[in-house]
C-alpha positions, -999 to +999 in steps of 0.1 A: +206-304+274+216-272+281+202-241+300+212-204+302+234-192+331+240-156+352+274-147+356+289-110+372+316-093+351+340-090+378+353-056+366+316-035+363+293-060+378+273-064+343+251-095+339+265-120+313+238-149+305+255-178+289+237-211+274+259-236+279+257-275+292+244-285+322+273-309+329+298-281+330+306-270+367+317-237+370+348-230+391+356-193+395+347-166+375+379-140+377+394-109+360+427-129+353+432-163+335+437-192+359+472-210+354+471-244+336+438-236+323+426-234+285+401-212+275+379-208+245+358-177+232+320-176+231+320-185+195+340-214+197+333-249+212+336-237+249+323-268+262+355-285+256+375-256+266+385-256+305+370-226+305+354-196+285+367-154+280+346-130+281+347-095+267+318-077+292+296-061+266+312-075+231+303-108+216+280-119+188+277-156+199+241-165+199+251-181+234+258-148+253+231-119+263+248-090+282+225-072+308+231-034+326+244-035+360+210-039+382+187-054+355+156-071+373+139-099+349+104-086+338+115-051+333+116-036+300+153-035+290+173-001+281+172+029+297+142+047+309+127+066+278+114+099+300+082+100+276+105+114+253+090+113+217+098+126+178+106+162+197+134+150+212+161+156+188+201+144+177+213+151+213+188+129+229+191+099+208+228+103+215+224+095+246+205+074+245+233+057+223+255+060+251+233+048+278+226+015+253+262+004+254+266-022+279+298-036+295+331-020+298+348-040+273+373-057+296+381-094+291+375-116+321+371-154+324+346-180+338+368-211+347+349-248+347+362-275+374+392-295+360+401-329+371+431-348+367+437-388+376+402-385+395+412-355+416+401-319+413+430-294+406+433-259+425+443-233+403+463-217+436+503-224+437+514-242+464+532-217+492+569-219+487+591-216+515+627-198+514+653-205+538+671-173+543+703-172+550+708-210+556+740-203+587+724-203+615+729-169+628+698-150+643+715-113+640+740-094+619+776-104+622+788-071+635+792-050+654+777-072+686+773-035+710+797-017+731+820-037+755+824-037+792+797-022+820+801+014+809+795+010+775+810+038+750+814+061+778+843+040+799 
């Protein structure tokens, strides 16, 4: 079975509904690929992906309905027409071509939970620790100061 999903486009916060399975659990949704992770377009076979890439605004997937930043369900989609009718001419309707576009046409990705041997993997690298300067000392080597109890001046 499989129901339709709300997801942000990290980049412009545009609505991207996807209809996917409901046995996929979603992970992160980021502006960057996670490491170690395989990802699969909208018109491909996602689902066995590890996760899905979105292009905000630019897909023709049947799956994928884009949304303007702020839509509210039960509103009438697109911009708001001003009452304008046949009088309102080639500059109008190009804006009205511009306001249509939705999405800014970056790529951003929508990671599912991966498991391996039974245990869920983090996408975060492990800290690594550097041992600087593995001597011992706790300052520079020299000069150590000026000698004696009246220092450069005795």
């Amino acid at each position: 079975m499989s129901f339709t999903v709300t997801y942000y486009c990290p980049h412009c916060e545009t609505l991207v509904e996807l209809e996917r399975d409901e046995y996929l659990a979603d992970k992160a949704v980021t502006p960057y690929p996670l490491e170690g992770w395989e990802y699969a377009t909208p018109e491909e076979a996602y689902e066995d992906a590890d996760g899905v890439e979105l292009v905000c605004g630019d897909s023709d997937a049947p799956s994928v309905t884009f949304k303007p930043k702020g839509w509210i369900p039960g509103e009438a989609s697109g911009a708001d027409d001003g009452g304008g009718g046949a009088d309102s001419g080639d500059a109008a309707s190009d804006e009205s071509d511009e306001d249509s576009q939705i999405g800014c046409g970056r790529a951003f990705y929508l990671s599912y939970v991966k498991y391996a041997d039974g245990e869920e993997l983090d996408p975060r690298r492990p800290s690594e620790f550097v041992d600087i300067g593995g001597d011992g000392r706790t300052g520079p080597r020299s000069p150590s100061g000026p000698s004696g109890p009246g220092g450069f001046w005795s």
